[in-house]
Biopython code that builds the backbone (N, CA, C, O; Angstrom):
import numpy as np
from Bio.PDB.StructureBuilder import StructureBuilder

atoms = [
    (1, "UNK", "N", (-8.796, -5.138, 0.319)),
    (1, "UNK", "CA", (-8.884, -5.968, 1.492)),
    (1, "UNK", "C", (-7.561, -5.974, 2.256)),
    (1, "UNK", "O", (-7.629, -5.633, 3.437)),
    (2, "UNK", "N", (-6.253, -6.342, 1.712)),
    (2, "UNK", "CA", (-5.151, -6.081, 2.336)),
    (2, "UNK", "C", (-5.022, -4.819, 3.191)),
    (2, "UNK", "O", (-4.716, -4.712, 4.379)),
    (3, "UNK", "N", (-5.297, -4.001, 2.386)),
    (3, "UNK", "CA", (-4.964, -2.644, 2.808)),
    (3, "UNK", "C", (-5.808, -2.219, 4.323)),
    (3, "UNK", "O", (-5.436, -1.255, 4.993)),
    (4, "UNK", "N", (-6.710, -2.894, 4.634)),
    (4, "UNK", "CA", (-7.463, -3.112, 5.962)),
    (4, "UNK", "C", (-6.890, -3.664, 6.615)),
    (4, "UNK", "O", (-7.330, -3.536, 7.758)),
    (5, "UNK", "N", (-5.838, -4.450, 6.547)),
    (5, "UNK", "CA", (-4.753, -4.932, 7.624)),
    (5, "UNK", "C", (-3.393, -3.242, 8.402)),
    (5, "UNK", "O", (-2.787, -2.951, 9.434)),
    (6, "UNK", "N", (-3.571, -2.831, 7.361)),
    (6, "UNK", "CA", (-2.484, -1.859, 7.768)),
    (6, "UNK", "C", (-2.852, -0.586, 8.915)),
    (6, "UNK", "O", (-3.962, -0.067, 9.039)),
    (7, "UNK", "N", (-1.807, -0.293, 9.583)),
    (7, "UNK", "CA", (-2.368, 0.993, 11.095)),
    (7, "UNK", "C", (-3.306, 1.978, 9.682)),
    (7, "UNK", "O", (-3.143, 1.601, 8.522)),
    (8, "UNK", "N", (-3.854, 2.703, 9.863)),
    (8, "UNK", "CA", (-4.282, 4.429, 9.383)),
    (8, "UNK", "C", (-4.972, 5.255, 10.242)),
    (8, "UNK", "O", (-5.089, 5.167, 11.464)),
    (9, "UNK", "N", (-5.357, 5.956, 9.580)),
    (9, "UNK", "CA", (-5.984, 7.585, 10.267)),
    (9, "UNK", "C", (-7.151, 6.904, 11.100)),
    (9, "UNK", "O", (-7.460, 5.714, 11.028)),
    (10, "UNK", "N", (-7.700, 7.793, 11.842)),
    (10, "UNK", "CA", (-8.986, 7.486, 12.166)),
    (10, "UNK", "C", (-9.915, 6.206, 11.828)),
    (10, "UNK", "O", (-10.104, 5.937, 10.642)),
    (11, "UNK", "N", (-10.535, 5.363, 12.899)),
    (11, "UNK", "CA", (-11.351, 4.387, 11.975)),
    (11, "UNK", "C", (-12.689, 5.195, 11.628)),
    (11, "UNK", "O", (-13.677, 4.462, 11.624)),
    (12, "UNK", "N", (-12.903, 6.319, 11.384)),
    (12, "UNK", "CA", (-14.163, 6.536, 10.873)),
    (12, "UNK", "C", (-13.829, 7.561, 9.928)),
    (12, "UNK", "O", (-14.583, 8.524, 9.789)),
    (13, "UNK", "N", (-12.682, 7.439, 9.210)),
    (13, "UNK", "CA", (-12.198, 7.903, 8.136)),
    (13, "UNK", "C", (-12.284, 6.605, 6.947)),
    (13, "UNK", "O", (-11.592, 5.600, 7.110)),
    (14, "UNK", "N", (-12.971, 6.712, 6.052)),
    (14, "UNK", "CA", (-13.767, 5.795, 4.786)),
    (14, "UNK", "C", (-12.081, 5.495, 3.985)),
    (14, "UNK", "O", (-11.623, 4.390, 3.694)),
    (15, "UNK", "N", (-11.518, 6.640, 3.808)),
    (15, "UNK", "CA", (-10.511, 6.266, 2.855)),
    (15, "UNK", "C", (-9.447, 7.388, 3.438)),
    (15, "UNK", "O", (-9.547, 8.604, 3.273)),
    (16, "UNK", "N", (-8.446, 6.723, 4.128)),
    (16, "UNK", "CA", (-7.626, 7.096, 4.937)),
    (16, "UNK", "C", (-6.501, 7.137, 3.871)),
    (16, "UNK", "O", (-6.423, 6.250, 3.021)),
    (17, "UNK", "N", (-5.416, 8.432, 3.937)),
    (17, "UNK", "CA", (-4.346, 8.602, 3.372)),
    (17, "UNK", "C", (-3.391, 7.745, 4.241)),
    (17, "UNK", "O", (-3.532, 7.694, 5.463)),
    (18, "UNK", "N", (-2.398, 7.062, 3.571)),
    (18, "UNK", "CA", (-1.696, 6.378, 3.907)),
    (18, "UNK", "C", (0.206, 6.596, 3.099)),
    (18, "UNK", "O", (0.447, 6.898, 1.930)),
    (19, "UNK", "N", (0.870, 6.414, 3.822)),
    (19, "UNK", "CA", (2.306, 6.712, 3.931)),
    (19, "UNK", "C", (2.750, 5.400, 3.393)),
    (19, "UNK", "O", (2.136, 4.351, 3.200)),
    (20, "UNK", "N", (4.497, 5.892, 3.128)),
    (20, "UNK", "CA", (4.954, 4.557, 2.769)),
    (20, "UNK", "C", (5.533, 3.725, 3.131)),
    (20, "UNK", "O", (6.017, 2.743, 2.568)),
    (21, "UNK", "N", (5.521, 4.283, 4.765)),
    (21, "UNK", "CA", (5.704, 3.198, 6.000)),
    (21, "UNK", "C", (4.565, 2.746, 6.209)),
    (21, "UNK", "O", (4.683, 1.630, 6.714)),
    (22, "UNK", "N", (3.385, 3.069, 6.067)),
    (22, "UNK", "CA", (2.333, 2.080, 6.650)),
    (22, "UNK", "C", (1.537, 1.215, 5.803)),
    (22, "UNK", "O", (0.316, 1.056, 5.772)),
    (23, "UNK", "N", (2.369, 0.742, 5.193)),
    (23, "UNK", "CA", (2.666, 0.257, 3.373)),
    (23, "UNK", "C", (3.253, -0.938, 3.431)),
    (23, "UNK", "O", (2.809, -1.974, 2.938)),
    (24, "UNK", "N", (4.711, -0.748, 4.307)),
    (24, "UNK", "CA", (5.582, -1.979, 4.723)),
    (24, "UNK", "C", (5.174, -3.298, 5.296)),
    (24, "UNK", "O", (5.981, -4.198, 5.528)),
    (25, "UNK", "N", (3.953, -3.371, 5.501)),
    (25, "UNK", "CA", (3.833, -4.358, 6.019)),
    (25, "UNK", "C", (3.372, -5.863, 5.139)),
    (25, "UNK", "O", (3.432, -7.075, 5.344)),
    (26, "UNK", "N", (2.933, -5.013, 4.154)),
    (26, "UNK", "CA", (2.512, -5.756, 2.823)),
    (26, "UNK", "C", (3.479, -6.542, 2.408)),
    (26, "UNK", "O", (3.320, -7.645, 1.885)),
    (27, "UNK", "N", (4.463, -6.022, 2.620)),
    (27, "UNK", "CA", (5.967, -6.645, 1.744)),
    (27, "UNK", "C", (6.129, -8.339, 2.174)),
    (27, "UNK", "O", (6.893, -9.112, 1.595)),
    (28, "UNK", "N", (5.085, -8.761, 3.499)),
    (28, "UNK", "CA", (5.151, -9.789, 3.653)),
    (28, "UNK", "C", (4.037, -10.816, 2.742)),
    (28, "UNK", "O", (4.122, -12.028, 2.541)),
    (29, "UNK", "N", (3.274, -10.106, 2.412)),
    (29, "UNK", "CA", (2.145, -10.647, 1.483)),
    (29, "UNK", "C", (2.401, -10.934, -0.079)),
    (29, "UNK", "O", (1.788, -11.764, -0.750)),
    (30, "UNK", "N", (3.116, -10.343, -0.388)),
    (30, "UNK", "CA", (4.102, -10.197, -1.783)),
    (30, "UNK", "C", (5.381, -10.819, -2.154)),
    (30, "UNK", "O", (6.305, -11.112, -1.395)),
    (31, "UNK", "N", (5.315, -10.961, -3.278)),
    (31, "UNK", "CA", (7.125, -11.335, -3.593)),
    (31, "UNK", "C", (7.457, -10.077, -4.025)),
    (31, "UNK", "O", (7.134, -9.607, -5.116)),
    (32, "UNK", "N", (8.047, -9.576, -3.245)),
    (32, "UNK", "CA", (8.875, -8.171, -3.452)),
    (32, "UNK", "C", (10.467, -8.460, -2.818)),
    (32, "UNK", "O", (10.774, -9.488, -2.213)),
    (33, "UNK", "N", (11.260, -7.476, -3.062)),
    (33, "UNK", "CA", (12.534, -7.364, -2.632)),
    (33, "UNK", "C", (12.487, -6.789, -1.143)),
    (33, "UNK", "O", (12.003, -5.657, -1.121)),
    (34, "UNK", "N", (12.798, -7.194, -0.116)),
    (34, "UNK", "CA", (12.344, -6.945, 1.048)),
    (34, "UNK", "C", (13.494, -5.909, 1.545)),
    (34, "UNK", "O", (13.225, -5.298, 2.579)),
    (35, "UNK", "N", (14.438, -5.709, 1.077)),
    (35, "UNK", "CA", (15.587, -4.507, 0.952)),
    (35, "UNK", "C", (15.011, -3.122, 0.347)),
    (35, "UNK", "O", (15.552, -2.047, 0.089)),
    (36, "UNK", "N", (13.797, -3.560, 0.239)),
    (36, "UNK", "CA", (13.422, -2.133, -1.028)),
    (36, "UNK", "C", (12.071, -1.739, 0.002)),
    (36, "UNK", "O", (11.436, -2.705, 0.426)),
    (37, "UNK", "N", (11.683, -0.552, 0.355)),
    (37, "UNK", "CA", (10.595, -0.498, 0.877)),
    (37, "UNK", "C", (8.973, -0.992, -0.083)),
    (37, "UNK", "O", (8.628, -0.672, -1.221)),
    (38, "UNK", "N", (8.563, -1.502, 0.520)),
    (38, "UNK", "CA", (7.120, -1.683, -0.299)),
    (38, "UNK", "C", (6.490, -0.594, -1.359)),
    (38, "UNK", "O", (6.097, -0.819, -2.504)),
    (39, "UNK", "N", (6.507, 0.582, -0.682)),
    (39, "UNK", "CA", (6.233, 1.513, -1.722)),
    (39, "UNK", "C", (6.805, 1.679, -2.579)),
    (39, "UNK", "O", (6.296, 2.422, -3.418)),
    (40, "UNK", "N", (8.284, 1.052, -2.892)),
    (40, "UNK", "CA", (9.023, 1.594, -4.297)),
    (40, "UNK", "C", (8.635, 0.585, -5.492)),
    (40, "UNK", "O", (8.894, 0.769, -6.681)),
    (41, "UNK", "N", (7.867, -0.673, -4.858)),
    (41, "UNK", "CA", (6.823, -1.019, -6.242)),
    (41, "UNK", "C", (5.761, -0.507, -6.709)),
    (41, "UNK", "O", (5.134, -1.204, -7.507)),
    (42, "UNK", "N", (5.377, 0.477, -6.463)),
    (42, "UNK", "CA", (4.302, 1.084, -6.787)),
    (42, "UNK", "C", (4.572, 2.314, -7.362)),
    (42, "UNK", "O", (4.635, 3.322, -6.657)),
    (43, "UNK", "N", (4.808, 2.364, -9.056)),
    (43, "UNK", "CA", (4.706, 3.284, -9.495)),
    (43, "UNK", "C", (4.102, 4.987, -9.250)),
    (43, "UNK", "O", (4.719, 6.038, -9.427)),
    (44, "UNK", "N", (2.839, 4.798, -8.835)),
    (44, "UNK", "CA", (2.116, 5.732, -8.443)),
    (44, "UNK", "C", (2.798, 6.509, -7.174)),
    (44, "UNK", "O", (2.560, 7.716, -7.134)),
    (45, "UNK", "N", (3.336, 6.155, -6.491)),
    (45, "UNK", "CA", (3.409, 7.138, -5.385)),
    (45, "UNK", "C", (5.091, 8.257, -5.876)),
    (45, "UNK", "O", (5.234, 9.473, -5.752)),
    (46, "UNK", "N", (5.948, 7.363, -6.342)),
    (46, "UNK", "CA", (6.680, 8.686, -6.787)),
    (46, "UNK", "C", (7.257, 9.062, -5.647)),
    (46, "UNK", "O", (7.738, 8.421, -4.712)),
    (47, "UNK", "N", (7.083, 10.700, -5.964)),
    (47, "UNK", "CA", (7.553, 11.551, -4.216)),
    (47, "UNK", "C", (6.178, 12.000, -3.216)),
    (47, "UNK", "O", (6.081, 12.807, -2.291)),
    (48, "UNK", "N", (4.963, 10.867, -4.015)),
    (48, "UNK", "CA", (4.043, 11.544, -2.823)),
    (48, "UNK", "C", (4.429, 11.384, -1.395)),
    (48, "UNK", "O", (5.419, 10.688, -1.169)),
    (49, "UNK", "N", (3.806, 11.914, -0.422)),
    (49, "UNK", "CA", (4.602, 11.282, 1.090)),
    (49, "UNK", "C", (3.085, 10.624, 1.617)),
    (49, "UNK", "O", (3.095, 9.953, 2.650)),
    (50, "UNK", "N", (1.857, 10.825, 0.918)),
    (50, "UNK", "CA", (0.557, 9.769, 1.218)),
    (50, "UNK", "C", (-0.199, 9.875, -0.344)),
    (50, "UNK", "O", (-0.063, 10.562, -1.356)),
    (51, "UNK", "N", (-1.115, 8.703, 0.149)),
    (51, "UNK", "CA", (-1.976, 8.734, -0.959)),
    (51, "UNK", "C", (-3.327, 8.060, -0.283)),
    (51, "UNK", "O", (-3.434, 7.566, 0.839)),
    (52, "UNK", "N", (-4.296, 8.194, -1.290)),
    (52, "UNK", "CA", (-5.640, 7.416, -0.269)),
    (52, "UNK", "C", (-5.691, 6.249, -0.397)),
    (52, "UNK", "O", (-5.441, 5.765, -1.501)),
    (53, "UNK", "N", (-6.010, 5.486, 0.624)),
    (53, "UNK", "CA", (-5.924, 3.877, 0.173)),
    (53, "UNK", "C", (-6.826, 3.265, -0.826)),
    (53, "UNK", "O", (-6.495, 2.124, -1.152)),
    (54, "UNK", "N", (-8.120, 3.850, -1.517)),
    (54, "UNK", "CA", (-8.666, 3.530, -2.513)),
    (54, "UNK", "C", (-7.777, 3.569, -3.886)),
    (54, "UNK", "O", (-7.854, 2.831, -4.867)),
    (55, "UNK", "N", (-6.920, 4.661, -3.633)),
    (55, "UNK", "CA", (-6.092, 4.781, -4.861)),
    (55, "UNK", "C", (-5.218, 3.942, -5.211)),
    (55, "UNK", "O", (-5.121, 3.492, -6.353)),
    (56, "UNK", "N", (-4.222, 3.541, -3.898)),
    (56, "UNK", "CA", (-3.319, 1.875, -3.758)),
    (56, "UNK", "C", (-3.928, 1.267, -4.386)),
    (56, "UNK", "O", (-3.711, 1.092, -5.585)),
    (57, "UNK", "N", (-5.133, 0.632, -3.554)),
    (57, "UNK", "CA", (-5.931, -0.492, -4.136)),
    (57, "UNK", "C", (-6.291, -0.526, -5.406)),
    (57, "UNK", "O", (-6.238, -1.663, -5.874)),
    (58, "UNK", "N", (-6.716, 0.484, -6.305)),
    (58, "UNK", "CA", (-6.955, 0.165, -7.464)),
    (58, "UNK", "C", (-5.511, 0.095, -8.400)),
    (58, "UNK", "O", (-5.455, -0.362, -9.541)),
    (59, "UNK", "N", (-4.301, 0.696, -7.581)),
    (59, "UNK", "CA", (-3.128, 0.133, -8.567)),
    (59, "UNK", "C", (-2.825, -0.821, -8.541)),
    (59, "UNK", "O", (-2.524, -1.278, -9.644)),
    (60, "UNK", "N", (-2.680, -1.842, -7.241)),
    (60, "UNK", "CA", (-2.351, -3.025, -6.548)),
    (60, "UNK", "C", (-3.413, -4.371, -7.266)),
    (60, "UNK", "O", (-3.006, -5.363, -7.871)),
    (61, "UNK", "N", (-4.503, -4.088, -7.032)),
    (61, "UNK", "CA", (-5.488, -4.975, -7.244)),
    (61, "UNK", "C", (-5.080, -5.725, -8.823)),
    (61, "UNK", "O", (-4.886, -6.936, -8.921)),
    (62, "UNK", "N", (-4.990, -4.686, -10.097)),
    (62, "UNK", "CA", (-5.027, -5.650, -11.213)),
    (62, "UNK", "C", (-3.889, -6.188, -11.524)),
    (62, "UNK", "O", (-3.804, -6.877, -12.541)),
    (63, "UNK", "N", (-2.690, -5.946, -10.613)),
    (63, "UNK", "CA", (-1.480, -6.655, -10.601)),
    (63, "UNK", "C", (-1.369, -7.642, -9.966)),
    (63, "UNK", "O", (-0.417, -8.399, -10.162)),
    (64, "UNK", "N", (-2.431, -7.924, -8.921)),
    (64, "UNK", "CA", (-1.862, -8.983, -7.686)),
    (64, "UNK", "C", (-2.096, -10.493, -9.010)),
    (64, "UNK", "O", (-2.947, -10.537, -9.899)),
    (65, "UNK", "N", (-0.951, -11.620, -8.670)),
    (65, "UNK", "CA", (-1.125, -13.116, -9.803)),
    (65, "UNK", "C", (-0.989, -14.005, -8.347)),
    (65, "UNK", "O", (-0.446, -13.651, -7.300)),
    (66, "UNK", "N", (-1.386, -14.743, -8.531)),
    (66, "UNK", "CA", (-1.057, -15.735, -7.980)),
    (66, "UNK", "C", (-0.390, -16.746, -8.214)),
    (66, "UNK", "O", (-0.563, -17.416, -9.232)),
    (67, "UNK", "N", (0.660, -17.081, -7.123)),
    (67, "UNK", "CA", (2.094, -17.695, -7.680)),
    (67, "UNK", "C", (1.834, -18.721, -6.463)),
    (67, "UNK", "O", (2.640, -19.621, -6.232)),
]
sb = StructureBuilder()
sb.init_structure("model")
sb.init_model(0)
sb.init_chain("A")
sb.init_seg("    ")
for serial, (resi, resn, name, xyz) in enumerate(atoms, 1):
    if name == "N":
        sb.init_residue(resn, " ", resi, " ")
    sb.init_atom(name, np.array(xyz, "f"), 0.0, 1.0, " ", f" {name:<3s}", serial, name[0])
structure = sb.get_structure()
């Protein structure tokens, strides 16, 4: 659901690859280090330069707690 807030590809692209600038915006939704780009909490991306947003979401999702 978050991840439907962020710019991506085409809207009639189902599962749009996404960068780790268009990632940043999350950092407001999170307690993250806001010096650190958003993507460098996310294990998974590494040196990818995209990934599909179904794939985020299923890393993101069983981590999100509520604080």
């Amino acid at each position: 659901m978050f991840l439907r807030l962020l710019p991506n590809e085409p809207p009639n692209t189902e599962d749009p690859f996404l960068t780790p600038q268009e990632l940043q915006p999350l950092s407001i939704l999170f307690k993250v280090d806001r010096n650190k780009p958003f993507s460098s909490n996310l294990s998974i991306f590494g040196n990818a330069q995209k990934l599909k947003a179904s794939t985020i979401s299923d890393h993101i999702s069983p981590r999100i707690v509520l604080s």
